[in-house]
C-alpha positions as CSV (number, residue, x, y, z in Angstrom):
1,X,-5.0,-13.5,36.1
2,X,-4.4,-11.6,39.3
3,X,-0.8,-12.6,41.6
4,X,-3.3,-15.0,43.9
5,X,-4.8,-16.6,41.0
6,X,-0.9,-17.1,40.1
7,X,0.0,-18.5,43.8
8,X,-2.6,-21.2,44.2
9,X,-1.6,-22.4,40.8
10,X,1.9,-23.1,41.6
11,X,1.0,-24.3,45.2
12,X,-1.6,-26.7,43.7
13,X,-0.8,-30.2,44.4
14,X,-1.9,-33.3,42.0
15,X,-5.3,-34.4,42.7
16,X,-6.0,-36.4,45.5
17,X,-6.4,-40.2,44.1
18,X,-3.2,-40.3,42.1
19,X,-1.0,-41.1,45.3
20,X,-3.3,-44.1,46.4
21,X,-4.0,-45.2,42.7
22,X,-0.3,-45.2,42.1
23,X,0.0,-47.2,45.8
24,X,-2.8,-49.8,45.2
25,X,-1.4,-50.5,41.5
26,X,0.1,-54.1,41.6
27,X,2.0,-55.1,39.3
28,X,0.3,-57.2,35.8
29,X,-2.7,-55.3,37.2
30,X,-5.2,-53.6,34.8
31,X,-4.5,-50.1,34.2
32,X,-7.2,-48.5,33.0
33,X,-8.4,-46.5,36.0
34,X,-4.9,-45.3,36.6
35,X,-4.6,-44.4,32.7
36,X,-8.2,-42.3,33.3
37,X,-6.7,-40.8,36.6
38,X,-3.4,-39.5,34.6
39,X,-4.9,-38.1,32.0
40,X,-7.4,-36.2,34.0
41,X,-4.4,-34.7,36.3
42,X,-2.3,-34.2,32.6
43,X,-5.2,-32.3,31.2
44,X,-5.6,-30.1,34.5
45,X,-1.9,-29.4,34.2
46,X,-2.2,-28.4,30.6
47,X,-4.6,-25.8,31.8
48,X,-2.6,-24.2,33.8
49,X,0.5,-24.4,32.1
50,X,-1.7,-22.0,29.7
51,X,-3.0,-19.8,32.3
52,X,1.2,-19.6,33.2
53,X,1.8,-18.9,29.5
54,X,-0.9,-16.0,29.7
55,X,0.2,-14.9,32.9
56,X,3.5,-14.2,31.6
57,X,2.5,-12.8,28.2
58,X,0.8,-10.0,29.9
59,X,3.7,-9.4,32.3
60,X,6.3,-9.4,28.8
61,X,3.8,-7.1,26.8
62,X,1.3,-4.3,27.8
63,X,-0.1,-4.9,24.6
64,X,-1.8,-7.8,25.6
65,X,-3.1,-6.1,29.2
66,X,-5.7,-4.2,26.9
67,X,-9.1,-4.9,27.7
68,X,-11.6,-6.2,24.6
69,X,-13.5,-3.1,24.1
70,X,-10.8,-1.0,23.7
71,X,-9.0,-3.7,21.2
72,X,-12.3,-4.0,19.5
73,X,-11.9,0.1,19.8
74,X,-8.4,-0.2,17.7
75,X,-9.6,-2.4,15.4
76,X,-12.4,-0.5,14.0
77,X,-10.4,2.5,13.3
78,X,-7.6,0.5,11.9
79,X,-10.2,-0.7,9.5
80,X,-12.2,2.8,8.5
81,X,-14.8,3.2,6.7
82,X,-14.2,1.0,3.8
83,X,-11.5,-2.2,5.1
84,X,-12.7,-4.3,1.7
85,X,-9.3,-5.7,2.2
86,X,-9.6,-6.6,5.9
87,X,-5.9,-5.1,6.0
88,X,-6.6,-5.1,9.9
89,X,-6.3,-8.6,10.5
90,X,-2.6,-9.3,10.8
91,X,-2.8,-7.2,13.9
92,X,-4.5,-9.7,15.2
93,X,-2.1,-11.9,15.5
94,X,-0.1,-10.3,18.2
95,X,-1.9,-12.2,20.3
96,X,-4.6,-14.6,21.4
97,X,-6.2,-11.7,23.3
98,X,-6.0,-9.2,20.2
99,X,-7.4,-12.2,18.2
100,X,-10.4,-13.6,20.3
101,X,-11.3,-9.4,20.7
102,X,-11.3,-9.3,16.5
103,X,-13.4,-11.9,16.3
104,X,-15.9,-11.3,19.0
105,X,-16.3,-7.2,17.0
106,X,-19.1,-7.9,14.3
107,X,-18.7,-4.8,12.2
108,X,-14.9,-5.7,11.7
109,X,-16.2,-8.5,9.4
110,X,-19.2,-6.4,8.0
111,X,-17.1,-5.7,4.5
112,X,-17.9,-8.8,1.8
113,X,-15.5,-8.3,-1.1
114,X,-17.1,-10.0,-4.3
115,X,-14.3,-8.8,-6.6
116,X,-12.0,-11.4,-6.6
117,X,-13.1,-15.0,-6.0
118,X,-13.2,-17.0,-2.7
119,X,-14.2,-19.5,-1.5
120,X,-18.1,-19.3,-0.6
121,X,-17.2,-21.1,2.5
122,X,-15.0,-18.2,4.0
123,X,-17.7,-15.5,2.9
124,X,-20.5,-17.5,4.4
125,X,-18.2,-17.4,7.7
126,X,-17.5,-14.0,7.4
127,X,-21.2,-13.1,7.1
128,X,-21.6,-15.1,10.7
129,X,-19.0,-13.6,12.1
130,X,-20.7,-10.0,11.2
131,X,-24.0,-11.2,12.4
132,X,-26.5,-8.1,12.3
133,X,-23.7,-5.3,11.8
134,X,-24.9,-3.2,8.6
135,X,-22.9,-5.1,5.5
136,X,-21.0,-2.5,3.3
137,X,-20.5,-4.8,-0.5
138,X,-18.3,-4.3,-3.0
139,X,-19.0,-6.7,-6.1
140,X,-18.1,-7.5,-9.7
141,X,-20.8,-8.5,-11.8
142,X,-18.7,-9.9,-14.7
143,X,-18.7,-13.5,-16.1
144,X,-15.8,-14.9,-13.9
145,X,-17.7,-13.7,-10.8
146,X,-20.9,-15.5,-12.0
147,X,-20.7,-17.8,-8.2
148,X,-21.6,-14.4,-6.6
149,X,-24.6,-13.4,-8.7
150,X,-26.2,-16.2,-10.8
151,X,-29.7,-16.1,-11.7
152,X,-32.0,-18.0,-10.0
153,X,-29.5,-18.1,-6.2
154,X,-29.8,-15.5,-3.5
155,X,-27.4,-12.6,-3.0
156,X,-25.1,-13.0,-0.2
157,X,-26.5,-10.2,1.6
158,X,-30.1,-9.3,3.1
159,X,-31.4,-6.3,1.5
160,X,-31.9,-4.9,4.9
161,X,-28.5,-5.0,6.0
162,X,-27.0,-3.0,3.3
163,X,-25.1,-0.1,4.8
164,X,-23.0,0.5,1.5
165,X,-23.3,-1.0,-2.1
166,X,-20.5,-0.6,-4.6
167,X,-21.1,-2.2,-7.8
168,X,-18.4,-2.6,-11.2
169,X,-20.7,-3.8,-14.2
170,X,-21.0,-4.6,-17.7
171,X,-23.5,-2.8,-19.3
172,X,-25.4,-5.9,-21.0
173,X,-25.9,-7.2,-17.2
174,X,-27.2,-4.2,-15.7
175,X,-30.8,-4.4,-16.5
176,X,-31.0,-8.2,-15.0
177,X,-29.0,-7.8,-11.8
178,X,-30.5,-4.3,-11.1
179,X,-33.7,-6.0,-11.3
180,X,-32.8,-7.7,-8.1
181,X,-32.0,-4.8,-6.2
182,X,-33.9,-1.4,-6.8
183,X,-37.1,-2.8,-6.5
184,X,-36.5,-4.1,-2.7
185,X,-36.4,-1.9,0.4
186,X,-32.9,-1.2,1.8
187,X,-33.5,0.7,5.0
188,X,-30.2,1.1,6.4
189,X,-28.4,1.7,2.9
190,X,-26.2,5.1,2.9
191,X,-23.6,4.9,0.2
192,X,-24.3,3.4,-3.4
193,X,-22.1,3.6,-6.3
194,X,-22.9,1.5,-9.3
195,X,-20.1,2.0,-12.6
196,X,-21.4,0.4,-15.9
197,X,-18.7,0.0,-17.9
198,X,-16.8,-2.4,-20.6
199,X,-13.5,-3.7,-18.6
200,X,-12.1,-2.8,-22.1
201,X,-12.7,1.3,-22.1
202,X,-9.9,1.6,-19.5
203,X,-7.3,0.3,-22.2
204,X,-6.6,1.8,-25.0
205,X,-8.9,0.7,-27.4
206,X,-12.3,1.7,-26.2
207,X,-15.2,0.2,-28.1
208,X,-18.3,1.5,-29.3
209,X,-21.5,1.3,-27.0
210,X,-23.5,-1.1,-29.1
211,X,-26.2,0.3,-30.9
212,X,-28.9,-1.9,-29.3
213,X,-28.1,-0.9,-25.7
214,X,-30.9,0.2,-23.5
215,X,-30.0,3.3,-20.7
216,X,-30.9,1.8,-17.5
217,X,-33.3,4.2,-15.9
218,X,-33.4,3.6,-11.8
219,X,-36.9,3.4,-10.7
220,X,-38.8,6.5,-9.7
221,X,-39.7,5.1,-6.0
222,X,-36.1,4.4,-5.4
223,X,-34.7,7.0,-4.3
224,X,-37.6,8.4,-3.3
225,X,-39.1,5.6,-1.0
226,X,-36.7,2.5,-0.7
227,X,-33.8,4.2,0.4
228,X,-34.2,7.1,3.4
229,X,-30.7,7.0,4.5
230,X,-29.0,7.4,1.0
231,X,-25.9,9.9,1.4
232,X,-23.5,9.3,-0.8
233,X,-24.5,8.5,-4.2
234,X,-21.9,7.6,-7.4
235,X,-23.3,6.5,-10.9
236,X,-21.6,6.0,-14.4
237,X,-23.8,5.3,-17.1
238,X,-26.9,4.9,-15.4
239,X,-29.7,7.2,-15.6
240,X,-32.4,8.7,-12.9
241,X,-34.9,11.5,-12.0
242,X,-33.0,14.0,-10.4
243,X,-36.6,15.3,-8.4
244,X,-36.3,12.0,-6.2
245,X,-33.2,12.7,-4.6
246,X,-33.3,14.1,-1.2
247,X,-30.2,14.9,1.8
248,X,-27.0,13.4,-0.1
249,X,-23.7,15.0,1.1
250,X,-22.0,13.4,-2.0
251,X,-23.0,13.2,-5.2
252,X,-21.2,12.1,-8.3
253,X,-22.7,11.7,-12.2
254,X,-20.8,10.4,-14.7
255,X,-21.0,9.5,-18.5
256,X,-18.2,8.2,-20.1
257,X,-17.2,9.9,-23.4
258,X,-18.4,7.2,-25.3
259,X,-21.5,7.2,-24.1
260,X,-22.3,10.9,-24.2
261,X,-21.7,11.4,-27.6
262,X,-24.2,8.8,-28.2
263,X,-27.2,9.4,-25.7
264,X,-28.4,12.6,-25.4
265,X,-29.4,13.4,-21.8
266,X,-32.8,14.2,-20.5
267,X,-32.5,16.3,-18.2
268,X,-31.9,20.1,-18.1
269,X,-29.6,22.7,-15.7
270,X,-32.9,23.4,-13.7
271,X,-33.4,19.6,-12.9
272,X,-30.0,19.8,-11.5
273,X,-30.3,23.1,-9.6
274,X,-33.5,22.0,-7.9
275,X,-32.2,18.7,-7.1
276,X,-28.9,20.3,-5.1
277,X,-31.6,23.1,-3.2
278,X,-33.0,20.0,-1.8
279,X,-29.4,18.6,-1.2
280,X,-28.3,21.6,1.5
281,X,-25.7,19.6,2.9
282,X,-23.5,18.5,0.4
283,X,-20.1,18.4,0.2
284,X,-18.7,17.4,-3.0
285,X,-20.6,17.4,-6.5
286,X,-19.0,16.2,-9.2
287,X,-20.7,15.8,-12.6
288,X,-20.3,15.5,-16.6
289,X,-21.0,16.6,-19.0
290,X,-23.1,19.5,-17.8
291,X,-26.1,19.4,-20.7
292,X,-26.8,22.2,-22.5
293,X,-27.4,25.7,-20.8
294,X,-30.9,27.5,-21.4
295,X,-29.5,31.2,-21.1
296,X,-32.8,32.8,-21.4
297,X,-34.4,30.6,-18.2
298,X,-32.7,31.5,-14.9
299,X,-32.1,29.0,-12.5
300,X,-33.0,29.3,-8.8
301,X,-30.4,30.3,-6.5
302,X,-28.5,27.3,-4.4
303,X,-27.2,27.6,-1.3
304,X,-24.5,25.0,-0.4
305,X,-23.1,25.6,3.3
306,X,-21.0,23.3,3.6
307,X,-19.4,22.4,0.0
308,X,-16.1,21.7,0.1
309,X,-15.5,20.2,-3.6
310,X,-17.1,21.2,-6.8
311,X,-16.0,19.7,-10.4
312,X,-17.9,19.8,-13.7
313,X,-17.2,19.4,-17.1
314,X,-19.4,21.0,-19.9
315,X,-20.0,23.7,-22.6
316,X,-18.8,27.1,-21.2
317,X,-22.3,28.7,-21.3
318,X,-23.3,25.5,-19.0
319,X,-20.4,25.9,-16.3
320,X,-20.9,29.6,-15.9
321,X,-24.6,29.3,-15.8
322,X,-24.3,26.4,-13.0
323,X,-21.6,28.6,-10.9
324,X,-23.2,31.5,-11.2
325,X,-26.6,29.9,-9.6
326,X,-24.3,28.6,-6.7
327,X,-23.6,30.1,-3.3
328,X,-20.9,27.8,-1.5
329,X,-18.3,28.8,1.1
330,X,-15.1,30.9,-0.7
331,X,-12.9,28.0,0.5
332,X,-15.0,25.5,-1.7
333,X,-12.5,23.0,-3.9
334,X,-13.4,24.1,-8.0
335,X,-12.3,21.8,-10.9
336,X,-14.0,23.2,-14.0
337,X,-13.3,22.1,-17.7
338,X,-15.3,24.8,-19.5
339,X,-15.2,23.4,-23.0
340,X,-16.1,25.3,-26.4
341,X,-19.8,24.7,-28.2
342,X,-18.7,24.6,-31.6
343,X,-15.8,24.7,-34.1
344,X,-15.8,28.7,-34.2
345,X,-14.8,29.5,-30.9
346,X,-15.6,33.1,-29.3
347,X,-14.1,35.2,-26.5
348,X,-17.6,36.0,-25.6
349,X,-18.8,31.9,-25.1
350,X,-16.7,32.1,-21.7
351,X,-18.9,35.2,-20.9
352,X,-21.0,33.2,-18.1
353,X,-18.1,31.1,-16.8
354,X,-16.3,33.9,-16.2
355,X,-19.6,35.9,-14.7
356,X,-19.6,32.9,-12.4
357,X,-16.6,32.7,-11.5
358,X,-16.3,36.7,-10.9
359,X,-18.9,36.2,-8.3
360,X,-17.3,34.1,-6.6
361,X,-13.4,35.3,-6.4
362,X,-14.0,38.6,-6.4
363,X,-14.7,39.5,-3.1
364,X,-12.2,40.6,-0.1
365,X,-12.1,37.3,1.6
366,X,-11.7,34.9,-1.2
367,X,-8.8,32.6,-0.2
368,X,-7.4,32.2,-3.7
369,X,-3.4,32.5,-3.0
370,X,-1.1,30.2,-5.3
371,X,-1.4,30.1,-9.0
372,X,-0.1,27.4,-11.6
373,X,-0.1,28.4,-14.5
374,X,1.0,25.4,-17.9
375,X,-0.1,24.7,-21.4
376,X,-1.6,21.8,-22.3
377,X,-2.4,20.3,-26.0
378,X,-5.1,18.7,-26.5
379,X,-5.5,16.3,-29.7
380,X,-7.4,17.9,-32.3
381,X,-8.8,21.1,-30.4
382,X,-5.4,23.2,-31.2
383,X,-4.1,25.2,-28.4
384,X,-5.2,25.3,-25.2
385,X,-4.6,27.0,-22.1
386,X,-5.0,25.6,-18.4
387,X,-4.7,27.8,-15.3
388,X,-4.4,25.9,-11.9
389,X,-5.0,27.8,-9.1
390,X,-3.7,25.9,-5.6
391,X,-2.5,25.4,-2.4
392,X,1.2,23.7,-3.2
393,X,2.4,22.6,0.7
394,X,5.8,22.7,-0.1
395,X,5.7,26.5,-1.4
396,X,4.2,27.7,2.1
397,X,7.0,29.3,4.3
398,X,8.2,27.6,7.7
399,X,6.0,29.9,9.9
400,X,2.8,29.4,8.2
401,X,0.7,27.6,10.7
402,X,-0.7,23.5,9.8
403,X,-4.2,25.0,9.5
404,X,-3.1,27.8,6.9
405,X,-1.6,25.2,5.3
406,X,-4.5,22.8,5.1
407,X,-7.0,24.6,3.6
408,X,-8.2,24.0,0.5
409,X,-7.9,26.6,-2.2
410,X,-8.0,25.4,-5.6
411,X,-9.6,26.2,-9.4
412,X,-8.7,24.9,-12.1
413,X,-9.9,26.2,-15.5
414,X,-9.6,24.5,-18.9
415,X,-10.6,26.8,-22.2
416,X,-9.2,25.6,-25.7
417,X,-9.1,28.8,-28.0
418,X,-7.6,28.1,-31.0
419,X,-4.8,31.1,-31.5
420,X,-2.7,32.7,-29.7
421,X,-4.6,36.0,-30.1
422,X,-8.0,34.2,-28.4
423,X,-5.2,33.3,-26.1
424,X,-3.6,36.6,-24.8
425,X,-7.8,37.7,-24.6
426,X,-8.9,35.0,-22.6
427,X,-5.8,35.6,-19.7
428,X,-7.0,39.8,-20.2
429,X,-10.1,38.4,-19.0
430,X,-9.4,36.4,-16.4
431,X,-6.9,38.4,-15.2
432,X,-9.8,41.6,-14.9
433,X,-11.6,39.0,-13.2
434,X,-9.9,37.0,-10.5
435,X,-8.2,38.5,-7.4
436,X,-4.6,37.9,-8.0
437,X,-4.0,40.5,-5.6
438,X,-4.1,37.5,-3.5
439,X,-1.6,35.6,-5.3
440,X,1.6,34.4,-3.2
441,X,3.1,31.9,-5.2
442,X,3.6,31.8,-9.0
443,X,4.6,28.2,-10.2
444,X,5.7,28.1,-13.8
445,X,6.4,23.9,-13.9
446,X,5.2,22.4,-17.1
447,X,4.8,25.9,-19.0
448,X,7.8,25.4,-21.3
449,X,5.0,25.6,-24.4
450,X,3.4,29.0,-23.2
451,X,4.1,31.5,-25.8
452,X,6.5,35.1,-23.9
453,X,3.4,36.9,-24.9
454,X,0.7,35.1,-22.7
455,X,3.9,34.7,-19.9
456,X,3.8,38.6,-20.8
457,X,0.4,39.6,-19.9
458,X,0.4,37.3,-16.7
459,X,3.4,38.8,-15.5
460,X,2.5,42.4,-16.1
461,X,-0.6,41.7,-13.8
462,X,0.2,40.5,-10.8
463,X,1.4,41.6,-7.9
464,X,4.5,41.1,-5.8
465,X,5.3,37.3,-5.3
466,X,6.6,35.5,-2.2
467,X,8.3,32.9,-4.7
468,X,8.5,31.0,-7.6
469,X,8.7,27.6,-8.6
470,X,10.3,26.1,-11.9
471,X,11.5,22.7,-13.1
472,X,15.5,22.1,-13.2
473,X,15.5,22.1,-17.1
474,X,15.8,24.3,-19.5
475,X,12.8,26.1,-20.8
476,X,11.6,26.0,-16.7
477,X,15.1,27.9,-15.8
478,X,14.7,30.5,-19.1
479,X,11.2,30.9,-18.2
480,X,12.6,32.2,-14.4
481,X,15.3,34.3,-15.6
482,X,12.5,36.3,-17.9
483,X,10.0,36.3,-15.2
484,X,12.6,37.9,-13.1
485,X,13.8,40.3,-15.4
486,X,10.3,41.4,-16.1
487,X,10.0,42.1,-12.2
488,X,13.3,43.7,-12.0
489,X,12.1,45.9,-14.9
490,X,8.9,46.8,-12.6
491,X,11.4,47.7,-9.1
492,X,8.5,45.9,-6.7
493,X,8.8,41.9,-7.8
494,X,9.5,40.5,-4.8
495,X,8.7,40.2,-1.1
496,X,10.5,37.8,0.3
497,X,12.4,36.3,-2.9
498,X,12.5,32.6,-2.7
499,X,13.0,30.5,-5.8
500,X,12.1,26.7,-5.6
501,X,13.8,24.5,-8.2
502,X,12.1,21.1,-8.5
503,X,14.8,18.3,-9.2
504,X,12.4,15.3,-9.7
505,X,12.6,16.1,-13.7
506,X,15.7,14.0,-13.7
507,X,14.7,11.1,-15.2
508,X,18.5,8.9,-16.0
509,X,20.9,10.4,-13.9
510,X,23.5,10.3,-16.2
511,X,26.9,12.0,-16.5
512,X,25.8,13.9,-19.5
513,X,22.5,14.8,-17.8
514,X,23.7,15.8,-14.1
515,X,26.2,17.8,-16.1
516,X,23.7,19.7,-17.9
517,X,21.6,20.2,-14.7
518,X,24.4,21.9,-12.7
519,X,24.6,24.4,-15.6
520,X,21.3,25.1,-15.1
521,X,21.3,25.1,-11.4
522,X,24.7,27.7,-11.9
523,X,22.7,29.7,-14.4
524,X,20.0,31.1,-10.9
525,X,23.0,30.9,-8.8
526,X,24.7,33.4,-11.0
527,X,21.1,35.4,-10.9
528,X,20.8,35.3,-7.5
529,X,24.8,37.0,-7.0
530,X,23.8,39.8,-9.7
531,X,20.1,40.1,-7.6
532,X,22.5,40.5,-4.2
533,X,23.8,44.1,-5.9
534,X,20.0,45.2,-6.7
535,X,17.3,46.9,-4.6
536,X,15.0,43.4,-4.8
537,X,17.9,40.7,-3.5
538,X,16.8,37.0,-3.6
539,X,16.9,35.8,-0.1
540,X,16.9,31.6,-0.6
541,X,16.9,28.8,-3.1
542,X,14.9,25.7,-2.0
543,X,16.4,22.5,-4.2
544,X,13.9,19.2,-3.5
545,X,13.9,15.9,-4.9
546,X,17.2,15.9,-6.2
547,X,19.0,12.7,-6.6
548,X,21.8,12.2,-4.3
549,X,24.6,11.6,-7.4
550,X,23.1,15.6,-8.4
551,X,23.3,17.0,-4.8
552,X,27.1,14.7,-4.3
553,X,29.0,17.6,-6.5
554,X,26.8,20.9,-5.7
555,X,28.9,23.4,-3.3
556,X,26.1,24.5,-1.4
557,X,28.5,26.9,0.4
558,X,29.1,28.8,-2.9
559,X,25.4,29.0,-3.2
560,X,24.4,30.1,-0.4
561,X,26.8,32.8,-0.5
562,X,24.7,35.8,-1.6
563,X,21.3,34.4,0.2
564,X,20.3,35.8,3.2
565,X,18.2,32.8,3.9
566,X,20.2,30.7,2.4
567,X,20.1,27.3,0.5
568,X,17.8,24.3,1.5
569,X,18.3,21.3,-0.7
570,X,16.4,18.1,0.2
571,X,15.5,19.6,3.3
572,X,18.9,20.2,4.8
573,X,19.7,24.1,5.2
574,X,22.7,26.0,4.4
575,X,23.8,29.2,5.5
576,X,27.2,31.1,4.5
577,X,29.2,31.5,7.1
578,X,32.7,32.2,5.3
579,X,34.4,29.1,6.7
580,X,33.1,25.0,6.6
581,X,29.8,24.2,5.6
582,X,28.0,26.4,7.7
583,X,25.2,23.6,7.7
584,X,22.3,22.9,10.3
């Protein structure tokens, strides 16, 4: 409403045939036509009392001075990709503007959540409200969602307006309601992910895949003919011809443990490696178990551009053969869990993983610069050894710039050799292997059960560090204190010194506890005054998520007394100045 909108309404006098009605009215007279008059000048009134109340509302709140297409703009990207929840709608009750605009924007309403039940008369309204906006599902097919999905009633969606189709089922369901799907056209569809599993796997006691269960197989002509816009594509449990898939940029294939042991896939490496040539523009693959590798027949060579995240799980022999096929950009994402083939395990089985992974981390630009290294046990597989290789973001030094600190470098590689001897080989050949020339950042949280000799052989190999990070307990602090006498013992350990004690092990916070943590914390503090005297000084001592009762009794002027950078605990800095708390 613009200001001479605003000025006739308050000039606006009552409609012309009140005054005489009211004049002409006698009294005992019959009232009806003046009743009929009065509410016609109340109702007129009412209206513009509103246009008043919207008037000011806009004045009060610029908020409300938005126009509709760029609420409906805010709306959509307050909802993303995948609003199941509609989580945007209690912005639309700042107003009756920000309301009317979210209900007049189809594709806010375009997401029909059939995994929890409702009433069919507020999805049937929500499906009116989306009109012909492409529908993006996410349903349950389980016994108490039976309204959504009974045999014999249609679906609540057109088959040709699926955009995206997300599907949680039990396995002795999938044949029937699959039936109803893959053997109709879906145009517009570009995300499916179907999951076939028991609700009862994700406790604890997970049982058996009955004996009589059938694999569902998709149909050839799926993916091949029914779908042209598929992109993203997530399956557990369900089976398909990996020569119909064509243009995904995701691509996810699952079999639960369970289920693997059981069924023996049916396709090979070189199925796989075909499939992703014809996939060039993928950006995350994700699939296990890997089946079994066929050494003596070479795959063809695949050329991913623009991967971003790679992760499979799989004999060793079936990892390296896969990675070594690969060609993907040196700041692709890796998560590899390189298992052994048989009870007997040999150095030599990781021979192809670690041929794959030499080709890719062995050249001058690979980006690999922070390394984790922990022990992990594993029940019934002995020891085992895990080496993380990421970017940590609160290891990375104040000046590194927000896009060095965003990129994605990671690796992770899990082997189980069963002594300590297959052990101390396996880090020899990794170590000959991967360019820890590059390495920044040595992380030893979690590695309390890594034998000194394995600590030894890591530590004897790498190069100067920028810093180190440990837990504040006890084997984390020990395991510091060695790694830093081993460097002192080598004169070139450290290039800018900083040690980064994690606080967030403190589980009670009790008096016996904090006690025990401040003797720890003393213990590098003590280091770091002895360090002060050497050639290779530390130079700061970042404390984070420390509980306030901890940080309450810890004289950070003491400690920062022989750091030239200081000490930074929960984020606030402390510098020795000789007098107060020289804090800022």
């Amino acid at each position: 409403m613009d200001l001479s909108a605003l000025t006739r309404i308050l000039a606006d006098k009552p409609i012309p045939t009140l005054f005489s009605a009211l004049a002409s009215s006698a009294p005992g007279a019959s009232d009806e036509s003046l009743q009929s008059i009065l509410d016609a000048e109340l109702s007129r009134r009412t209206q513009q009392l509103r246009d008043l109340q919207v008037f000011r509302n806009r004045i009060a709140s610029p908020a409300t001075r938005l126009p509709p297409e760029i609420l409906s703009e805010i709306f959509l990207n307050l909802a993303g990709e995948s609003d199941y929840g509609l989580s945007w709608r209690r912005y639309a009750f700042v107003s009756r503007t920000w309301l009317d605009a979210a209900l007049n924007t189809p594709a806010l309403w375009s997401f029909v959540d059939l995994t929890r039940i409702r009433t069919l008369s507020v999805l049937r309204r929500f499906l009116d409200r989306a009109k012909d906006s492409p529908l993006s599902v996410d349903i349950t097919v389980r016994s108490q969602t039976r309204c959504y999905w009974a045999d014999g009633e249609p679906l609540f969606w057109h088959d040709r307006q699926l955009r995206a189709l997300k599907i949680d089922i039990q396995p002795n369901l999938v044949v029937s309601f699959l039936d109803r799907i893959v053997f109709e056209n879906h145009p517009r569809l570009e995300s499916m992910r179907i999951i076939a599993i028991p609700r009862e796997v994700y406790g604890g006691d997970r049982p058996p895949v009955p004996e009589d269960y059938i694999v569902v197989r998709l149909p050839f002509e799926f993916f091949l003919e029914r779908t042209p816009l598929l992109r993203r594509l997530f399956l557990v449990n369900i089976s398909f011809d990996w020569s119909t898939l064509r243009n995904l940029t995701h691509l996810k294939v699952l079999w639960s443990r369970e289920w693997s042991e059981q069924y023996t896939v049916d396709w090979t490496l070189r199925d796989i490696a075909e499939a992703l040539i014809r996939c060039p523009q993928l950006t995350r693959v994700v699939m296990r178990p890997l089946p079994v590798a066929e050494l003596d027949v070479p795959l063809s060579p695949v050329n991913l551009p623009c991967l971003s995240d790679l992760e499979f799980i799989g004999f060793a022999e079936s990892c390296g053969q896969l990675l070594t096929a690969l060609k993907m950009p040196s700041s692709t994402t890796l998560n590899i869990d390189a298992t052994r083939s048989g009870d007997n395990f040999n150095i030599s089985a990781l021979e192809p993983l670690i041929a794959g992974l030499q080709r890719h981390y062995t050249g001058s630009t690979s980006l690999l610069r922070t390394m984790i290294c922990s022990m992990v046990h594993v029940e019934n597989r002995g020891e085992s050894l895990c080496f993380h290789f990421y970017e940590e973001a609160r290891l990375h030094p104040r000046n590194m710039s927000y896009e060095e600190r965003s990129k994605s470098y990671l690796l992770t590689l899990y082997t189980y050799p069963r002594t300590r001897e297959a052990m101390c080989g396996l880090i020899s050949l990794l170590l000959s292997v991967m360019p820890f020339h590059n390495i920044l950042y040595l992380d030893w949280r979690g590695t309390s059960s890594v034998h000194s000799e394995a600590k030894a052989t890591i530590m004897e190999n790498l190069p100067a560090l920028e810093a180190i990070a440990v837990y504040l307990r006890e084997e984390d602090v020990d395991c510091l204190l060695e790694t830093l006498a081993i460097y002192s013992q080598r004169g070139n350990g450290w290039d800018e010194g900083c040690i980064y004690i994690d606080a967030g092990c403190l589980q009670w916070n009790t008096p016996e506890e904090l006690q025990a943590a401040h003797i720890l914390l003393d213990r590098v503090v003590a280091h770091a005054a002895e360090a002060n005297l050497s050639e290779h000084p530390l130079k700061a001592i970042v404390l984070f998520a420390a509980p306030k009762t901890f940080v309450d009794d810890i004289d950070a002027q003491d400690v920062a007394r022989s750091l030239s950078l200081g000490f930074k605990c929960n984020e606030v800095l402390y510098t020795y100045t000789g007098e107060g708390e020289g804090e800022r």
